[in-house]
N, C-alpha and C positions, 0 to 999 in steps of 0.2 A: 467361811473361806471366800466365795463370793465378795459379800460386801466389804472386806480386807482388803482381797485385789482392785475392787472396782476404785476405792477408796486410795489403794498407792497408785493407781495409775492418775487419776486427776490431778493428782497434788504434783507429782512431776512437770518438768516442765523443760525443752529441748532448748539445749545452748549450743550458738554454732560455733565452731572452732575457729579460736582465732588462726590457725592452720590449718589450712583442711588434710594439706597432705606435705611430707619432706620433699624440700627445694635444694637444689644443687646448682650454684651460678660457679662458673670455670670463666676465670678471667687473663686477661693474657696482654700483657701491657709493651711497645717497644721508646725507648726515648733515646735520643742523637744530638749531640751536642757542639759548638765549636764556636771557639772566641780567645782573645790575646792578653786577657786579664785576671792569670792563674792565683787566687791566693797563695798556694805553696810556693809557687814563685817571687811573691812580695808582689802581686797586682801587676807581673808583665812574663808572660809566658803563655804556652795554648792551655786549652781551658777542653779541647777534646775530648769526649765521655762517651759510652754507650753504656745501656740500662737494658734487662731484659727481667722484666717480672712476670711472673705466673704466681695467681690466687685461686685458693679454692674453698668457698663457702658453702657450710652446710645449714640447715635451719629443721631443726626435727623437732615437729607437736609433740608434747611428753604427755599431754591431757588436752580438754577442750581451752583449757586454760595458760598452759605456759606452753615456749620455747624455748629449745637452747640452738643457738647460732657457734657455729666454730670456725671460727675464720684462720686459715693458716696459708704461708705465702714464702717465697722463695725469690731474692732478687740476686743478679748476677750482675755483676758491672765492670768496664775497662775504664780506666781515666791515666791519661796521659797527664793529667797534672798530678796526682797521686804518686804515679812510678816517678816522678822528681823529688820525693821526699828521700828516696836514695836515689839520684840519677848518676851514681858512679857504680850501681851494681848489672848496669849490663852491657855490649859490646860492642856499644858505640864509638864510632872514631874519634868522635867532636861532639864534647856536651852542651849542649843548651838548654834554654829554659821552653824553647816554641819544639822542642823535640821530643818524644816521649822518650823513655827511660826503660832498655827491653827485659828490666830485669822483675823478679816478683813482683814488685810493689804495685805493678801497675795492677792487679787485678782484685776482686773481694769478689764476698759472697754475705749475704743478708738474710737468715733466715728468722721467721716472728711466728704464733700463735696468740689469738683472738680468741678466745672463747665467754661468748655474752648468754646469760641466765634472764629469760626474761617473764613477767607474772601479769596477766588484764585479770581486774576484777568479772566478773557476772555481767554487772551491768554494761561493762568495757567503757567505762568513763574514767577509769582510773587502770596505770599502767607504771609498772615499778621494771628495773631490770639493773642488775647488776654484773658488772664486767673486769676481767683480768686481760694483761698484755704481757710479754715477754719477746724479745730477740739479743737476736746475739749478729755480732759482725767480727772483726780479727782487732777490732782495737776497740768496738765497743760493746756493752751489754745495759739493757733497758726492759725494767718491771714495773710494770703499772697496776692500777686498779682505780675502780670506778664505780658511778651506777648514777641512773638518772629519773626522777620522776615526774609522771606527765598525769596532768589532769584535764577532763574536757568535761565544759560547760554549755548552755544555752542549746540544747540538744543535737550536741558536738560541732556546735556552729563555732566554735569558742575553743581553745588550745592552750595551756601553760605549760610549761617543761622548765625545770631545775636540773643540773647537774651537777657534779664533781667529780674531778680525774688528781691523781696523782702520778708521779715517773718518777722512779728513783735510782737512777743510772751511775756508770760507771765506766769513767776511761782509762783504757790500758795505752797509757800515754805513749806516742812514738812520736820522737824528735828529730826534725832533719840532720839528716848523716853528720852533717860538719859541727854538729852540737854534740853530737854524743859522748860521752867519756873515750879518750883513748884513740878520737880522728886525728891523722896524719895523713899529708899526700904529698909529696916532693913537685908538684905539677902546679901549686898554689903561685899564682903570679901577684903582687901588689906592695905598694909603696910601705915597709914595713914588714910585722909581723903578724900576721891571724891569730889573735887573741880573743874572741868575744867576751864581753863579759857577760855570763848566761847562769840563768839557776834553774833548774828544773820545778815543775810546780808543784808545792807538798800535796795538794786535797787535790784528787785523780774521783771526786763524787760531782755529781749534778743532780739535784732534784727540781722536780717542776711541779705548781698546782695550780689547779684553775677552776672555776665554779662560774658555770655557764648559765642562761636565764635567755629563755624562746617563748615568744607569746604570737601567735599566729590567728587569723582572723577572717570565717566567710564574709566580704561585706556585700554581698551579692550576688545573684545567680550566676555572674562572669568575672567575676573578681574576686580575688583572694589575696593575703597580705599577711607577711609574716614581718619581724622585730626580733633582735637578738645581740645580746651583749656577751663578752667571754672579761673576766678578771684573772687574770696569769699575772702567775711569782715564780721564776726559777732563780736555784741559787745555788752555788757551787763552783768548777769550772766552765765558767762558759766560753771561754778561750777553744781556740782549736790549737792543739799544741805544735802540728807540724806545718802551719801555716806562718814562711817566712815573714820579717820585718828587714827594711833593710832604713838604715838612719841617715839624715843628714849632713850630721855631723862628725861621720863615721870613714877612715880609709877602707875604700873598696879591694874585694880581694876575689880572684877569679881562680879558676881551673876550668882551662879553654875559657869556651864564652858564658860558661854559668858563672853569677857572681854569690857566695858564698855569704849566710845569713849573718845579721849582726846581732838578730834576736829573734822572738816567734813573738805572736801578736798575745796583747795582756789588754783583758778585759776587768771592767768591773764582776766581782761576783757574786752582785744581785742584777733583777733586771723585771721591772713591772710593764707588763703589756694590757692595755686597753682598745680592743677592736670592738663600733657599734657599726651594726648595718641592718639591711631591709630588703624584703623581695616582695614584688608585687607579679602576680599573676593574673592576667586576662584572654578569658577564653571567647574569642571573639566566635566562630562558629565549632561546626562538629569536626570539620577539619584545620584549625589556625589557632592556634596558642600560645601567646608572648611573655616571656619571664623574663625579668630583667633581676636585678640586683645590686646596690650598692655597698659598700663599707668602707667605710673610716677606723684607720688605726692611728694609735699613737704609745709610745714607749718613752720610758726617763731615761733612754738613751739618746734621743734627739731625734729620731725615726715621727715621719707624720707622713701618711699613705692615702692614699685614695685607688679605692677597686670599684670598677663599673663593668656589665656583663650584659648583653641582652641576646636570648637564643628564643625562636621560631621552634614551633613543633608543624610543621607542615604535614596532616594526612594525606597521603596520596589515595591509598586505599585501606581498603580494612584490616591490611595486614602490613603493611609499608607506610613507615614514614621519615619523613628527613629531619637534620637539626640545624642547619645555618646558626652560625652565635660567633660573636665579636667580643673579647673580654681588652676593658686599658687599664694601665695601671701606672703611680706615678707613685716615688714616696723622694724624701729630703735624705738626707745624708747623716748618719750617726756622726755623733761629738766626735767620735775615738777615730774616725776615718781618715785615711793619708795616704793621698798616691805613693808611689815608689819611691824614697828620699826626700820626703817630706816634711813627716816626723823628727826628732830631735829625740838624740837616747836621755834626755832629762827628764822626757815626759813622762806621766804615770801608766797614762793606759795609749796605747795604739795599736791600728788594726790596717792593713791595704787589702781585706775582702771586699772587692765591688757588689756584693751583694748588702753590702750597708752604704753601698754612696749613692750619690741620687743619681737619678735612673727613672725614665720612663719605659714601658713597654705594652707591644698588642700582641695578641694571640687572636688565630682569625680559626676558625675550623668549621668544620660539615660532618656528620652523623647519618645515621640510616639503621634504621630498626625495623627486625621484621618480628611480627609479634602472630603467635598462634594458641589462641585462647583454650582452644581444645586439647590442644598438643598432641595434635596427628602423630606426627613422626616419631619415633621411637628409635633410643638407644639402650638396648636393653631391657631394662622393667620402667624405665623416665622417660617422659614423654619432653620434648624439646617442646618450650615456650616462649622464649624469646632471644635472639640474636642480636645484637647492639655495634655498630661500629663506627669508633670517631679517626677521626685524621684531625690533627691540628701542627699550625705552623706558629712559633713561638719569638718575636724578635723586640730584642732591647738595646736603650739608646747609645749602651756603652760597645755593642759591637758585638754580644750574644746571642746566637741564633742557635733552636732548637726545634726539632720534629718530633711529633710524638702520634705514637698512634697504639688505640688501644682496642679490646675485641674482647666481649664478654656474651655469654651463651648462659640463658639456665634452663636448668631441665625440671619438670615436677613428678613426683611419683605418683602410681596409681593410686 
């Protein structure tokens, strides 16, 4: 019996967990919006939003060896361009396009579940995880699936990671009011009759897929360096259906001052996207750490972008630090894009969302993280580990300005 025991103990041998214990991050996101280039509007109306998201991520050791992560999240949102997808259902005196619209439409709600399965080998040179997506909103619903594998080399000085995701979505199509079967309104002002000629779109599917490729690199005791490509197909509707078009060569027809659609924007229904970019990392001391970031995209829509980022991790102290970071961004204008009356109803495809025309913009923000390796504080049985908070100001060259500020907390258990 001795030499048994003496014998299984030797042969053992203690693996540390790739968790030591369950994490709990509570995130809480606010974003504010406002600009004169509504696409439901046909690219001229306000563009007013607020966003209130809360997430809650859980991450539980199942063994020394896997995780499971459950990411679930709730968004709330107002948009003033939204509620003009009917802006005759609330009780305004004078309709416009720069007014919101005080009836239902103006509001939704976004709810999703994450839940990611994840496996390290022994050695933890090798790392597999696979992952599922679901949400729902009042006009849309998106299932995904996924999983990604990472290998590390040169004794983990070295990183490769493969992925693939798929989405397979679906729109419960909603049409601006004056397109719907059965619209009539005695208030309709214009040279003629309101007739569109309109068809509703048969395939209400959208599927996406993408197969991602990250190669990351120590090249030195203060520099680090990452590489990464993404290959995206989606295919389906990729139209937003209740996003006005208004034509050139079209008689204009109003009720008050809104002018009434002559179509909704029609996309191709493919669409290949190629983003490459690069982060480099230097840690100049124990307190100053500069990340920058670049990427280039490109799409067979006409789209050609450029993203540049660089954020400071300033230590203050050993529990405080700041994030100063400047992010620019510039891309070209899609094929299918046309300010308001621009277009021609002969054309195949057109679009007047500003969010495909060209367009530069900065975002400037500050951070502040207080981090407690011990996790004194205690709520409950979790010990609070780190507090995170950003401010950022958001402005682009077409007259879009946005505030965001987000706040996330995690706690770890004993």
């Amino acid at each position: 019996m001795f030499a048994q025991g003496f014998s299984q103990q030797t042969n053992s041998s203690y693996t540390k967990r790739v968790l030591e214990t369950s994490e709990i991050d509570m995130l809480f996101s606010y974003y504010s919006q406002d600009g004169q280039n509504a696409a439901v509007t046909g690219g001229e109306g306000t563009e007013e939003l607020t966003d209130a998201t809360s997430t809650l991520v859980l991450r539980m050791p199942l063994n020394e060896n896997d995780v499971l992560t459950v990411d679930v999240g709730l968004s709330a949102y107002t948009s003033a361009s939204s509620s003009n997808v009917n802006p005759l259902d609330g009780n305004n005196l004078n309709t416009s396009p720069f007014d919101a619209s005080s009836g239902e439409s103006r509001k939704d709600l976004l709810a999703y579940i994450n839940p990611t399965y994840q496996h390290s080998s022994d050695d933890r040179n090798t790392i597999w995880s696979a992952n599922a997506y679901f949400s729902n909103e009042y006009d849309y619903i998106s299932f995904g699936f996924g999983g990604n594998y990472t290998r590390l080399f040169n004794e983990k000085n070295t990183e490769v990671t493969i992925g693939a995701r798929a989405f397979l979505d679906k729109w419960n199509a909603i049409y601006p009011i004056e397109l719907r079967g059965g619209f009539f309104d005695d208030r309709i002002t214009g040279n003629g009759t309101y007739a569109p000629v309109f068809s509703e779109f048969e395939d209400e599917g959208r599927n996406s897929y993408s197969v991602s490729l990250n190669f990351s690199q120590i090249l030195g005791r203060r520099l680090q360096g990452a590489i990464f490509t993404d290959l995206v197909l989606q295919e389906g509707l990729l139209s937003t259906p209740f996003q006005r078009v208004y034509f050139g060569d079209a008689e204009d027809f109003f009720i008050d001052d809104f002018q009434l659609a002559d179509d909704v924007e029609r996309l191709p229904d493919s669409r290949f996207k190629l983003p490459i970019g690069g982060r480099l990392n230097y840690f100049l001391n124990d307190f100053l750490i500069l990340r920058s970031y670049y990427r280039f995209y490109w799409d067979d829509w006409g789209i050609v972008s450029h993203t540049a980022s660089l954020e400071t991790a300033v230590k203050l102290t050993d529990r405080f630090t700041i994030f100063p970071n400047y992010r620019y961004y510039n891309q070209s204008a899609a094929d299918y894009f046309y300010p308001k009356e621009e277009a021609l109803s002969t054309f195949e495809f057109y679009t007047s969302d500003y969010d495909l025309s060209n367009y530069d913009a900065h975002q400037y923000g500050l951070g502040i993280q207080y981090k407690d390796i011990f996790a004194n504080a205690k709520v409950l049985t979790f010990g609070l580990k780190t507090i995170d908070l950003r401010v950022n100001q958001y402005d682009r060259s077409d007259g879009l300005n946005a505030f965001i500020v987000t706040l996330g907390t995690t706690f770890v258990g004993n």
